[in-house]
N, C-alpha and C positions, 0 to 999 in steps of 0.2 A: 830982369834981375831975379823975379822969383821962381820964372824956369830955369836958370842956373843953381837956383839954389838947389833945389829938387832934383837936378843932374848930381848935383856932387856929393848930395847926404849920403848917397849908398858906398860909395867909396869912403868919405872920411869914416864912415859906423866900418868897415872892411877893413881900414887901415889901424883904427882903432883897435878890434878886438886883434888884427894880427900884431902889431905891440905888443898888446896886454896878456897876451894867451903865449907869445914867446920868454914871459920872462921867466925866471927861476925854473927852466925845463928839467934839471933833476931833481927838483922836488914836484914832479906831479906826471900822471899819466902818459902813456904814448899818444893813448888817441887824442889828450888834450891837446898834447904840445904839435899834433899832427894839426886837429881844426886849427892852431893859429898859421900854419904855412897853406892850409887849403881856403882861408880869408883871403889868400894874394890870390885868389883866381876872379872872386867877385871883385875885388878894387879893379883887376885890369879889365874886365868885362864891363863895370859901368864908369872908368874911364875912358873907354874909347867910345862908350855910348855919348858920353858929354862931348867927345871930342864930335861925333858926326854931329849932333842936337844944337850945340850952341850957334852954329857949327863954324868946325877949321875945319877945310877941305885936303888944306895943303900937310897936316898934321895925320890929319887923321890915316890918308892914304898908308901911313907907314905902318899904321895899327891893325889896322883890317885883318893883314893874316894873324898877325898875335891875339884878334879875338875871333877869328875861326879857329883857331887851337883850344883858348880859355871856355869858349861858351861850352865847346862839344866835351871839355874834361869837368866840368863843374858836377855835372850829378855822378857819373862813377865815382870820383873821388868824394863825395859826397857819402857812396853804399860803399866804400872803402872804411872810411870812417867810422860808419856802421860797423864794421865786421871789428874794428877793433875795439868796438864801445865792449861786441860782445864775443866774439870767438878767436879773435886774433890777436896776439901776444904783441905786434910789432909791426909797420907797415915793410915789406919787404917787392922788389920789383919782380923776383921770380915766382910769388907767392897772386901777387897782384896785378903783375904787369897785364895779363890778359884783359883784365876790366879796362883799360888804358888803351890798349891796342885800337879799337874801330875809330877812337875822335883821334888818334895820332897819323891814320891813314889816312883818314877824309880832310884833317888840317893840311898833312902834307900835299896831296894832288890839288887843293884847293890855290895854296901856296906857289906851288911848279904854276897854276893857271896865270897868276899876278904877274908873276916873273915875266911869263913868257907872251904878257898883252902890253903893247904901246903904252904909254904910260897916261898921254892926254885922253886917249879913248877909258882909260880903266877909271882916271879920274872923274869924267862924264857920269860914268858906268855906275860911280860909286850914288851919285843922287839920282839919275835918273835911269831905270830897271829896262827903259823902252827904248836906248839909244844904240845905234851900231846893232841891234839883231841880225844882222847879216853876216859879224863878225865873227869866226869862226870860235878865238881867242874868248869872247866876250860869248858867245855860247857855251862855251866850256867850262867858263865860270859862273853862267845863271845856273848850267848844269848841276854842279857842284855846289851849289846855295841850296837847291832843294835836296842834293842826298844829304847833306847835312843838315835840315830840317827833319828829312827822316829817321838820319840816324838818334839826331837831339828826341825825337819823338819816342822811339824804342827804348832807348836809354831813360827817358823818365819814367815809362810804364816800366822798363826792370826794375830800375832803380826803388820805386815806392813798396813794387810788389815784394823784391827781394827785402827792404828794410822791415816792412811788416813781419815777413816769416819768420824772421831775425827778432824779432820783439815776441813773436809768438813762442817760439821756441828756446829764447836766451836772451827775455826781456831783464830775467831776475839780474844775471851779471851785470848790465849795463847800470839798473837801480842802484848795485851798490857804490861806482861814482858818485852817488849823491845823495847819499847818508838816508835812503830812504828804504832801507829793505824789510821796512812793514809795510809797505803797498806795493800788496800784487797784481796792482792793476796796470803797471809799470807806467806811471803816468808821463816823468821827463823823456823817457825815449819815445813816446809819443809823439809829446809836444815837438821834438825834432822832427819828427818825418812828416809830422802835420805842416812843418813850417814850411820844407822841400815840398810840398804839392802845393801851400801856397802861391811859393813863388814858378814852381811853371805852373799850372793855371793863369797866371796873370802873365806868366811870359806867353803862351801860347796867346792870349788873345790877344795883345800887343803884336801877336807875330801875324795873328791872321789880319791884321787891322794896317801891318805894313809899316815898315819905319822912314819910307817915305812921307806918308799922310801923315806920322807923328809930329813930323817938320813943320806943320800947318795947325796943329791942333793942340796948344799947349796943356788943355784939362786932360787931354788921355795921359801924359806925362805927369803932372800931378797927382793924378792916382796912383798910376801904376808903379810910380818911383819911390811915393811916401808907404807903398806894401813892400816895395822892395824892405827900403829901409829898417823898416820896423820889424820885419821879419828877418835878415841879417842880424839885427841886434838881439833879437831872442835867440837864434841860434849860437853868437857870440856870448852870449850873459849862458847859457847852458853850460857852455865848457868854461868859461869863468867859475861859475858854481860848484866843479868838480871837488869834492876834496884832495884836500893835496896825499902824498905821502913820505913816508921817513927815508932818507935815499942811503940812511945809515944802515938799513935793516935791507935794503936792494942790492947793496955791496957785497955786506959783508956774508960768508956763510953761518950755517950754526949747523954744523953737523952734517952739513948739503955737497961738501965741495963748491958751492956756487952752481949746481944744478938744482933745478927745483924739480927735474922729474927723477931723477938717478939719488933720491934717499935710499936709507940702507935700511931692511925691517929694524933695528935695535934703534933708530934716529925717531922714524914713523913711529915707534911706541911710544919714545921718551916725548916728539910731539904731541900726542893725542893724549896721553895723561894730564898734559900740565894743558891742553885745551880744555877738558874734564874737569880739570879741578877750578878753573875760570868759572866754569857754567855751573857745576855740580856742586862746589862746595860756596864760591863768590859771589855764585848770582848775579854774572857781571850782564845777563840777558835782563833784567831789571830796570837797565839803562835804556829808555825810550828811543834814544839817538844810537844807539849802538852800530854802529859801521863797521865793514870789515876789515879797515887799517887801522882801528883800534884793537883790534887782536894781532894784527898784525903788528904792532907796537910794541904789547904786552908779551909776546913771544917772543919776539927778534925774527922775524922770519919775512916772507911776504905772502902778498893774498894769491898769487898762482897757488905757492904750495899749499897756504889756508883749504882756498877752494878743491883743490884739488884733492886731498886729507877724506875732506869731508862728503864729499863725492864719490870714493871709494868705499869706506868705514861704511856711510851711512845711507847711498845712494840718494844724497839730496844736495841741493844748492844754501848757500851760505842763510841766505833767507828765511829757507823754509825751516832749516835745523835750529835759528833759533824761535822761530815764533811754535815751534817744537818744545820747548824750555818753558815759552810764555804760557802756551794754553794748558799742561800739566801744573804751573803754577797757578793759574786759573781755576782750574778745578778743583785744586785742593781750596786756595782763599774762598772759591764760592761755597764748596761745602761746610765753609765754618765761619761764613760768616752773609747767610741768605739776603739779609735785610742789603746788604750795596746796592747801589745804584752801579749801572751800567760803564759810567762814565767812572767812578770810584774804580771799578772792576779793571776797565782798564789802565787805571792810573798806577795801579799799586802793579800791576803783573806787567809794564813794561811796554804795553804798546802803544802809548803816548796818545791814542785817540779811539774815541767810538767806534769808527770808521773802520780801523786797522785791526780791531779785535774781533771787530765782522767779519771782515774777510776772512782773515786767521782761521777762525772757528768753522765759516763755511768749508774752508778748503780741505781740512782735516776729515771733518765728521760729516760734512755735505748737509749739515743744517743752520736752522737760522740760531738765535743766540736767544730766541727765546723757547726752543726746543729744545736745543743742550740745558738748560738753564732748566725746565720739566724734567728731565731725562736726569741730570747728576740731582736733583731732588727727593726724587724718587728713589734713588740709590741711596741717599743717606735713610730717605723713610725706611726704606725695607731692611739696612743695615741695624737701624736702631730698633726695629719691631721683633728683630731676632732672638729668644732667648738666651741671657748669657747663660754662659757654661760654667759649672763649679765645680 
């Protein structure tokens, strides 16, 4: 009973966030509404896991190729996903399909193998790895079990390397899903790609360990189901977490046509002032939480052409332009008013924590906070030391 259980948590936490991540899909991101249809790849990967383990022999058999197809799409579609947290508008097949291509080829020949083996030898075949080797059919397909070990292998080493580069280079876009674009340490896109090396490591070693011998040993199955698990659900809880957005302002144009890259320069001005006047005159960077679909609100527009605006204008990401805003206001409150404490300092100038005003400041000026802190000090000394003029 409680190896069943342990079979099936990782599908229901699968099934679960694919529900919950499908519902109200025009109000919230592509790549959300995408992780909730790339959930259905782990439910049928560790249903057919439950189906061998418990096991149904006679069930399973029918499964087998649908999780040679599932296992080998699970991490491209995974640095799919990735690519739209951060550089891609939309998943598209001609855009993506390429990531897709090597598990669709190795599923298929795998597939043609099943097909074309006796049915009681395949079934043998499925629990026991040493039966029929003479079988030309059943050669064919232990063949095809290890290039799909090696493709699954390739694929996870792209897959992590590329999700990192992607974080390194366009961590900040993905931060702004999740109202955190005062930490430049992009910590939730992280935490995803922390969570995909979790789970192949623990799939590799289950795989060097054999899913035959798994059959015999229920504690490698309790581990290794309850990291599934657990790890499924952070990833699910991430795209839960996404903020949503207004689908009234995705709709409609404001001056766009309904393109967001074909503005017209008299649009582009009329936008950038009244971004100007948010920041410049409202102080709306003040707001610790400030996210980029709250401008995007406040304008009528959305965050492509936000980001985009402000990436031209000002050669910077939504992020850094406003904690841009926070550390000039910074500098002015410090210079008039020394005595703050750090944690004050950040409170009133909008970066909701110590931490955030850290970084902020290292990134700009490449010092610590209590060097700037000497440094704008001393600028008030020598400003007030100066004779005034009459």
């Amino acid at each position: 009973m409680l190896k069943t259980v342990f079979l099936i948590s990782p599908v229901f936490v699968s099934l679960l966030w694919a529900a919950l991540l499908s519902e109200n899909q025009k109000m919230y991101s592509a790549s959300r509404v995408y992780l909730g249809r790339f959930m259905l790849l782990p439910l049928i990967v560790y249903f057919t896991h439950f189906l061998y383990h418990v096991p149904l022999p006679q069930v399973y058999r029918y499964f087998d190729p649908i999780f040679a197809y599932a296992s080998l799409l699970v991490f491209p579609m995974y640095y799919i996903y990735f690519r739209l947290l951060t550089i891609d508008k939309s998943f598209s097949l001609k855009i993506h399909g390429k990531y897709l291509l090597p598990a669709l080829v190795v599923g298929t020949l795998y597939t043609i193998g099943v097909f074309l083996t006796p049915k009681a030898e395949y079934e043998v075949w499925l629990y026991n790895p040493n039966a029929y080797n003479d079988n030309p059919q059943i050669q064919f397909l232990a063949a095809m079990r290890i290039v799909g070990k090696i493709t699954y292998l390739i694929q996870v080493i792209a897959t992590v390397i590329g999700n990192s580069l992607l974080i390194k280079k366009y961590g900040a876009n993905a931060e702004q899903y999740y109202s955190d674009i005062v930490d430049g340490k992009n910590n939730n896109v992280k935490v995803l790609n922390y969570s995909i090396i979790a789970i192949s490591v623990t799939s590799f070693v289950l795989g060097a360990l054999g899913r035959y011998l798994l059959l015999n040993n229920d504690w490698y199955i309790y581990l290794g189901w309850a990291i599934f698990s657990i790890v499924l659900f952070i990833i699910g809880y991430m795209g839960f977490k996404q903020k949503p957005i207004n689908p009234t302002y995705e709709s409609e144009s404001f001056e766009l046509n309904n393109q967001l890259i074909d503005l017209t320069n008299d649009a582009k001005k009329k936008l950038l002032n009244k971004l100007l006047v948010e920041f410049e005159k409202k102080k709306i960077y003040l707001n610790s939480q400030l996210n980029i679909m709250d401008i995007v609100q406040v304008l009528g527009t959305n965050r492509t052409t936000i980001s985009n605006l402000i990436n031209q204008q000002y050669n910077q990401n939504f992020c850094s332009f406003v904690n841009s805003y926070r550390i000039d206001e910074l500098e002015r409150v410090y210079a008039e008013n020394q005595h703050y404490s750090n944690e004050q300092l950040a409170e009133c100038c909008g970066f909701g924590s110590l931490n955030s005003l850290k970084r902020a400041v290292a990134a700009k000026t490449g010092m610590t906070i209590t060097e700037w802190k000497n440094q704008i000090s001393e600028n008030v000394f020598k400003s007030a030391s100066k004779p005034s003029k009459k």
